[in-house]
Each structure stands twice: as structure tokens, then as C-alpha cells.
C-alpha positions as CSV (number, residue, x, y, z in Angstrom):
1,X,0.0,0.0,0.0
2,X,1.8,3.2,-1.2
3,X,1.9,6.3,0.9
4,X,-0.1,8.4,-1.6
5,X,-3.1,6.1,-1.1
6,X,-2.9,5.8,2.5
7,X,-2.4,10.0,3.0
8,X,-5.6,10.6,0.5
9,X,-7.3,8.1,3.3
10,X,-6.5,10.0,5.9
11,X,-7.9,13.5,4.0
12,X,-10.9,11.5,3.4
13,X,-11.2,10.3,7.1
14,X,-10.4,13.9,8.3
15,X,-13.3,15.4,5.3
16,X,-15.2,13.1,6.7
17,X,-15.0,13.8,10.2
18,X,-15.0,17.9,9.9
19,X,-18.3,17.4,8.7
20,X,-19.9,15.2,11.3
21,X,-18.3,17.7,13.4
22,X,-20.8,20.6,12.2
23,X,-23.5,18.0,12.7
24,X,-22.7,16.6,15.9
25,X,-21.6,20.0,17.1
26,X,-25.4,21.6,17.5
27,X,-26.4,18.1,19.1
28,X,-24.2,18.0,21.9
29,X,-25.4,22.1,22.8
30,X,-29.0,20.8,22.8
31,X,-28.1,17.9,24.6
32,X,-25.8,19.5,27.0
33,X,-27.7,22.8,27.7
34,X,-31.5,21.6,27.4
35,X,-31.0,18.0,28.0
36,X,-33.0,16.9,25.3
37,X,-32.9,14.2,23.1
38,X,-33.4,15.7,19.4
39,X,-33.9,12.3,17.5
40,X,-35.1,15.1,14.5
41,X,-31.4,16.8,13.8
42,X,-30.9,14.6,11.0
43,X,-33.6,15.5,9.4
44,X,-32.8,19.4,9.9
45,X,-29.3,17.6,7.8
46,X,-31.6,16.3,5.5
47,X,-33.6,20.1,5.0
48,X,-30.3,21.8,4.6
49,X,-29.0,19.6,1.6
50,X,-32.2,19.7,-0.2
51,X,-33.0,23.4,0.1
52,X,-29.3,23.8,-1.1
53,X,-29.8,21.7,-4.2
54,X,-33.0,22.9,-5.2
55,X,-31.8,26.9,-4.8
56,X,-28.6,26.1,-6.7
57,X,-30.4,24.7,-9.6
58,X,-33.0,27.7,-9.6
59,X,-29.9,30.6,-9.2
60,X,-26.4,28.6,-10.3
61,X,-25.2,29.7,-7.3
62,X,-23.4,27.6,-4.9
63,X,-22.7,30.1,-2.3
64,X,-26.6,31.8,-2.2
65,X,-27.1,28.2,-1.7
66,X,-25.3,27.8,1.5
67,X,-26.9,30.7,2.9
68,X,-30.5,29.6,1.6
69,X,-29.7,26.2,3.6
70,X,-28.3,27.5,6.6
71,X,-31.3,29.9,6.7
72,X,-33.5,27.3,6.6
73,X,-32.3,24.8,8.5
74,X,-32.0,27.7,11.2
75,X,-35.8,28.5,10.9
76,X,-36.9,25.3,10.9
77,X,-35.2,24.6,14.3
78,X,-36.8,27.9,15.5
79,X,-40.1,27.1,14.7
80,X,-39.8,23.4,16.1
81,X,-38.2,24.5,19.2
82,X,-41.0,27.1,19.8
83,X,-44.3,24.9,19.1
84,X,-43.1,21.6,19.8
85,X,-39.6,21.2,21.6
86,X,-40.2,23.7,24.1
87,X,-43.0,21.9,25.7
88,X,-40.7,18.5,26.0
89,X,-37.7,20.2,28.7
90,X,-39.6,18.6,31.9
91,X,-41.1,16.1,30.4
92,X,-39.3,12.6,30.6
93,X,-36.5,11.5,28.0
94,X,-38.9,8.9,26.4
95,X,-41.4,11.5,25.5
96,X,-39.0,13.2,24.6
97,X,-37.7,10.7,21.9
98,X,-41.4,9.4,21.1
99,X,-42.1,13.3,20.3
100,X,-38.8,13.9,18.1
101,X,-39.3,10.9,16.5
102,X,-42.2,12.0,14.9
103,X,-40.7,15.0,13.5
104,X,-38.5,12.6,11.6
105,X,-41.7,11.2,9.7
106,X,-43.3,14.2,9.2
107,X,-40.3,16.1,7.5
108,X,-39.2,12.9,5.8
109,X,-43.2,13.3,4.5
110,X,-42.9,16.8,4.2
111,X,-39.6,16.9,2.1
112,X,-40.9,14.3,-0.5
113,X,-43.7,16.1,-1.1
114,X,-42.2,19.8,-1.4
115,X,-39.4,18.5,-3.2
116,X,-40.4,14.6,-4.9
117,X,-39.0,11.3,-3.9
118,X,-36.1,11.2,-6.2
119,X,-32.8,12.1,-5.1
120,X,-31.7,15.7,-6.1
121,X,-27.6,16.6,-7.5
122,X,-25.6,19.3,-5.9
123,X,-22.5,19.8,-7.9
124,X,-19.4,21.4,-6.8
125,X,-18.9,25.5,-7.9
126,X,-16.3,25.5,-10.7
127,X,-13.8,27.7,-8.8
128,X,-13.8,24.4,-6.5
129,X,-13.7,21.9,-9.0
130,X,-10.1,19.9,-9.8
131,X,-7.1,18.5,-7.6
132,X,-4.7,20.1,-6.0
133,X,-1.3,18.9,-5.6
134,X,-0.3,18.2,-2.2
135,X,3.7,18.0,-0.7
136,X,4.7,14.3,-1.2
137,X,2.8,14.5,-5.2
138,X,-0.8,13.9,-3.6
139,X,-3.2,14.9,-6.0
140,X,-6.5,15.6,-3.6
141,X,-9.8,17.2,-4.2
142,X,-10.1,20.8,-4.2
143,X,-13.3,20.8,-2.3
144,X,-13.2,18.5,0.1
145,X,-9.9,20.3,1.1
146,X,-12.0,24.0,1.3
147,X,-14.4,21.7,3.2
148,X,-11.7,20.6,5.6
149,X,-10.2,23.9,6.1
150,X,-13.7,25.5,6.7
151,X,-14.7,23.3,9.2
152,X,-12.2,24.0,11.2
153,X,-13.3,27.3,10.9
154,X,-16.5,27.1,11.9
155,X,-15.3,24.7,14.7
156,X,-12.6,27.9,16.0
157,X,-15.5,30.6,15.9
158,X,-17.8,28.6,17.9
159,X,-15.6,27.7,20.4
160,X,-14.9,31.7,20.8
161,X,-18.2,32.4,20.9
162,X,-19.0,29.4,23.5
163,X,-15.9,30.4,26.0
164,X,-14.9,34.1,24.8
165,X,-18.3,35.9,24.3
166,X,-21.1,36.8,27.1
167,X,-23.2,34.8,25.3
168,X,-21.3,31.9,25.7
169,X,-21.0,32.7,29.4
170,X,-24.7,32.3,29.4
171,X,-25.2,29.2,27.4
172,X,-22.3,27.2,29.7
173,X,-24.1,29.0,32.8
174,X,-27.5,27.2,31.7
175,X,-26.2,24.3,31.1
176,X,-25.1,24.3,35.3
177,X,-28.1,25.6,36.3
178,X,-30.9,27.5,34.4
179,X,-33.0,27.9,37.1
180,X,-30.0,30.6,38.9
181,X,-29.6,32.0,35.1
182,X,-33.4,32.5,34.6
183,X,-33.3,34.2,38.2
184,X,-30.4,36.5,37.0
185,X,-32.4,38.6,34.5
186,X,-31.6,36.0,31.2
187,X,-34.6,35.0,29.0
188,X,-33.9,31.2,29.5
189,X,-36.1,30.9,26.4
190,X,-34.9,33.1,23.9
191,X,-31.7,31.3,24.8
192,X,-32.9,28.1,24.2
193,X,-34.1,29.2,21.0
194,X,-31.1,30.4,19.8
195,X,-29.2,27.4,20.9
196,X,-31.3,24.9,19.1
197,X,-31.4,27.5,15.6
198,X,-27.6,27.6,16.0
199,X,-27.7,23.8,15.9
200,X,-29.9,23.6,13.2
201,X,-28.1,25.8,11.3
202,X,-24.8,24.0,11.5
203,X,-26.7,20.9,10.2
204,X,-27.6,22.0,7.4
205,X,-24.9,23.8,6.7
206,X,-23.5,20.1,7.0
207,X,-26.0,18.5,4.7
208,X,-25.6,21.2,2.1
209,X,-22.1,20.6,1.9
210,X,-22.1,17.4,1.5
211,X,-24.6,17.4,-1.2
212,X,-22.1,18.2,-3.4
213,X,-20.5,14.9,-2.8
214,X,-23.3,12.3,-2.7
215,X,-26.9,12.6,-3.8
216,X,-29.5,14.5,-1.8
217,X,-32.3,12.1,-0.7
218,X,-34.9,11.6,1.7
219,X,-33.5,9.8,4.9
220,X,-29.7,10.9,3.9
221,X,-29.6,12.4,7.7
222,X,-30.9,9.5,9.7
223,X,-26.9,7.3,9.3
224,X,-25.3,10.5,10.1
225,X,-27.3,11.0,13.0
226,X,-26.2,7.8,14.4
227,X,-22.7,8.9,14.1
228,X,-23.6,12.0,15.5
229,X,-24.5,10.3,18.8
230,X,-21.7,8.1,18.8
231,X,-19.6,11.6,18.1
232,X,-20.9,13.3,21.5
233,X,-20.7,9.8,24.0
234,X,-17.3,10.1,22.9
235,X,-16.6,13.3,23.2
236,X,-18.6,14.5,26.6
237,X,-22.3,15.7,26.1
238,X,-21.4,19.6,26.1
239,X,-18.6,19.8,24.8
240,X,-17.7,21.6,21.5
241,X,-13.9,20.4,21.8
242,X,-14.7,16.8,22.4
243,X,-17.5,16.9,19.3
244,X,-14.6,18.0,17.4
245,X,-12.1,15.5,18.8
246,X,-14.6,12.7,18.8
247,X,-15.6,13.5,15.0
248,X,-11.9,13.3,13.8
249,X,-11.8,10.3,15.9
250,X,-14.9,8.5,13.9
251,X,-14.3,9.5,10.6
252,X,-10.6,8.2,10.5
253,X,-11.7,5.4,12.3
254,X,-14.7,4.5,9.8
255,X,-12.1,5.7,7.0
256,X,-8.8,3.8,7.4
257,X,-10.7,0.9,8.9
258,X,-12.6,0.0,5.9
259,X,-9.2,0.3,3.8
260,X,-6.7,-1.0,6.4
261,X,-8.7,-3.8,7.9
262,X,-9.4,-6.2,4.8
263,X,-5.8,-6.2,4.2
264,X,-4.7,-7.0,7.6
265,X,-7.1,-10.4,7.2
266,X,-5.8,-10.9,4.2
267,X,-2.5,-13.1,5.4
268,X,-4.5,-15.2,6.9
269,X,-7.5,-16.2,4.8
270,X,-8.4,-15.8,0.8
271,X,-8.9,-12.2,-0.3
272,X,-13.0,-12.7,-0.4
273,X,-13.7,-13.9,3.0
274,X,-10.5,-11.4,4.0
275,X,-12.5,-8.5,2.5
276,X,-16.2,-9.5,4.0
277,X,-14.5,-10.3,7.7
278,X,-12.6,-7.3,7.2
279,X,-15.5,-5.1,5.8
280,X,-18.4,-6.2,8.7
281,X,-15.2,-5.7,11.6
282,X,-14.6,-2.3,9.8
283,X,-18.3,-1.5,10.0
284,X,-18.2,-2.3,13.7
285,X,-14.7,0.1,14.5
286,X,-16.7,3.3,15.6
287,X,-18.7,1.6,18.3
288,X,-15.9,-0.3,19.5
289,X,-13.9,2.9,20.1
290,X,-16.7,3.9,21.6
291,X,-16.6,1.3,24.1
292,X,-12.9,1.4,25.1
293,X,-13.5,5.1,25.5
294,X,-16.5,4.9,27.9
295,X,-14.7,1.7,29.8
296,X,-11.4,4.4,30.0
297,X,-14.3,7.7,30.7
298,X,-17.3,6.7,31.2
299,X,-18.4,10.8,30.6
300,X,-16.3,10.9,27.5
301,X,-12.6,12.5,26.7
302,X,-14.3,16.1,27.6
303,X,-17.1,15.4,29.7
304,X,-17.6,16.7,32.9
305,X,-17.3,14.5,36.0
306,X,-20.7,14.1,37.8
């Protein structure tokens, strides 16, 4: 295996992982903060990648769709959290789940019948199209390298605003107690409002990003979602730098295991049942990191000790 194949892996681990990042970077604030369990974030994903697709092929333009997804997705969560979600906070986590999960059908109903029930294309902006050569003669993907580097972008600008802003103050102060914050003068709603729009937002940023790399279909958000929550228990629930760890984590585990793993087996047994044993091992990787991490922390690498 030559060293150009296994760095692209790596890029596409690391791609890969940025962008569960944005996803599983709103869920662990509403999780953390509200201490709900938002079964529906995938399909705010899923409402983010189709409202980009559809606005890109009415306009041309890739960037004007970003900001139609990432508007939407955003109201969307606004509208949830203030007719729906906000009557769940005291109500007990299975409600909680019953209730969300019924958001997943209707805007999996909702999105095939605004948008049909075949997938939709999101192709890359020209001035992002091509390779680029990387030191060492890799020849990568000019997007998925922007998408890297922005990412990371978004991931340093919420972490300022989380630990360097007053709002931030006030979002980590009601996740410790929002009964004291509520008595300080903060409208513990509004806050909550934002919170959940601001995660939203980021997934559909995610969704509409990814659209430009797979097709855009009706129950895209619901795998992602999964990895999501495997994201945040390995993480901590709260914490924007262990969604950011724990993402990297997952996606270069998913990535080089699927690559890495078939090969290993193969000195042992022929290369088909070395590629299926390999393959359904690979498949399991993620959730067996996640169990050596919760046996090591049962809160996660960044979660705070009870």
C-alpha cells in the first residue's frame, strides 16, 4: 500500500470527520444545555441539503445556496423549538424521543412532497472543482480540502463564541443551572431558541455541503445522525472540543478501517472472505472505540465528572 493512497485516506477520514463535526456540534449544545434528546437533527441535515440543491439549480449559485440552507435549517429549528420542543424540557426523556421521532416522519413526508421522492444533484462551484497537488505528489480534491479547512473554521469561531463571548457565558451557565440563570435577569427561552437554531443551522450547513459529494435524498440524515450520537458519548455531552475530537476520531476510524482492515485479514485467509471479515469488523470500528473510550471515561474524553 503506497503512501499516496494511504495520506488521501486520511484526508478523506479527516473530510469526513469535519463534517460530522458541524453535525454533531449543534447536538451535543442541545443535549448538553436543554438535556434533550433531538432524534429530528438529521432531518434538519436532510432540509439543509435539499433546500441547497433545489436553490442552486434555480440561481447557479453555490454560495446563495449555502446561505438559503443554513437559513432554513435555522428556521426550521426555531419554529420546532418554539411549538413543539419547548413543551418537552420537563417532560421525561422517552417522551422526549417518542415526540422527536415524529418530526423525523413528518419532515421525511414533508420533504418528499415539497421536493419529490427522487434524489436531487448538488454539484461542486467551478472555482472548486479539480485537484490540488499536495507535498509528497498527492493529488487531492479541491473541495473537500476547502471543506476541511472550513470546518475547522467554523469549529474555532464557535468555540470563541462558546468560551470568549457573554453569550457563551450564558449558554455554559444554563447548562449548570438554568433555574439561577433564569433568576439572573436571562430569558432562558430566547436562549434556548437560539441554541437549538444555532444547531440547526450548522446541520444544514452540514447537509448542504455534503450534497455536493453524494446525492441529496430523503432519509440521507438519519446514518449521520447515528454517528452523530456516537460523536458526543465520545466526546462528553457539552462539549464543543470533544465533538470536534470525537468526529476526527470516527471518521478516520470509519475511513482507514474500511481500507486497512481487509488487508490485515488478508494473510490469513483468501482475499474474499479477508474482504467480507474485514469489511463487517470495519463497519463495527466506531462503536468499539466507543466502548474502550467509555470503559477508559465513562463521561467521555471532555465530559464533565458528575
Amino acid at each position: 500500500m503506497s503512501f499516496v493512497l494511504i495520506a488521501e485516506q486520511i484526508l478523506n477520514g479527516l473530510q469526513f470527520g469535519i463534517m460530522l463535526f458541524l453535525m454533531s456540534a449543534g447536538l451535543t449544545l442541545i443535549f448538553g444545555v436543554m438535556g434533550l434528546i433531538n432524534l429530528a437533527h438529521g432531518s434538519l441535515y436532510m432540509i439543509g441539503a435539499f433546500v441547497a440543491a433545489a436553490v442552486a439549480s434555480a440561481t447557479g449559485s453555490f454560495i446563495l445556496a449555502l446561505v438559503a440552507a443554513l437559513s432554513a435549517a435555522a428556521l426550521a429549528g426555531a419554529i420546532v423549538e418554539i411549538t413543539i420542543i419547548r413543551k418537552l424540557y420537563n417532560r421525561n426523556h422517552l417522551d422526549q424521543v417518542l415526540a422527536t421521532f415524529a418530526l423525523i416522519l413528518i419532515f421525511s413526508e414533508g420533504t418528499r412532497w415539497v421536493f419529490g421522492s427522487f434524489p436531487l444533484y448538488l454539484d461542486a462551484p467551478s472555482y472548486l472543482q479539480g485537484a490540488v497537488t499536495l507535498p509528497g505528489g498527492i493529488q487531492y480534491p479541491l473541495y473537500r480540502i476547502t471543506l476541511i479547512f472550513f470546518g475547522l473554521i467554523i469549529g474555532l469561531g464557535l468555540g470563541l463564541l462558546i468560551t470568549k463571548t457573554r453569550l457563551g457565558v450564558q449558554i455554559r451557565a444554563g447548562e449548570n443551572d438554568r433555574e439561577m440563570v433564569s433568576a439572573l435577569g436571562v430569558n432562558i427561552s430566547k436562549l434556548y431558541t437560539f441554541i437549538f437554531a444555532l444547531g440547526a443551522a450548522l446541520a444544514g450547513l452540514a447537509g448542504a455541503l455534503v450534497g455536493a459529494i453524494q446525492s441529496v435524498e430523503v432519509g440521507m440524515g438519519e446514518p449521520v445522525l447515528i454517528l452523530a450520537f456516537v460523536v458526543i458519548v465520545i466526546g462528553g455531552i457539552g462539549s464543543v472540543k470533544g465533538a470536534l475530537i470525537g468526529s476526527i476520531l470516527v471518521g478516520l476510524t470509519d475511513t482507514l478501517g474500511g481500507i486497512f482492515l481487509p488487508k490485515f485479514f488478508s494473510f490469513f485467509m483468501d482475499l474474499a472472505t479477508a474482504t467480507n471479515v474485514g469489511s463487517s469488523i470495519a463497519s463495527m470500528s466506531i462503536y468499539i472505540l466507543m466502548s474502550i473510550v467509555l470503559v477508559w471515561r465513562p463521561t467521555g474524553l471532555f465530559g464533565q465528572k458528575v
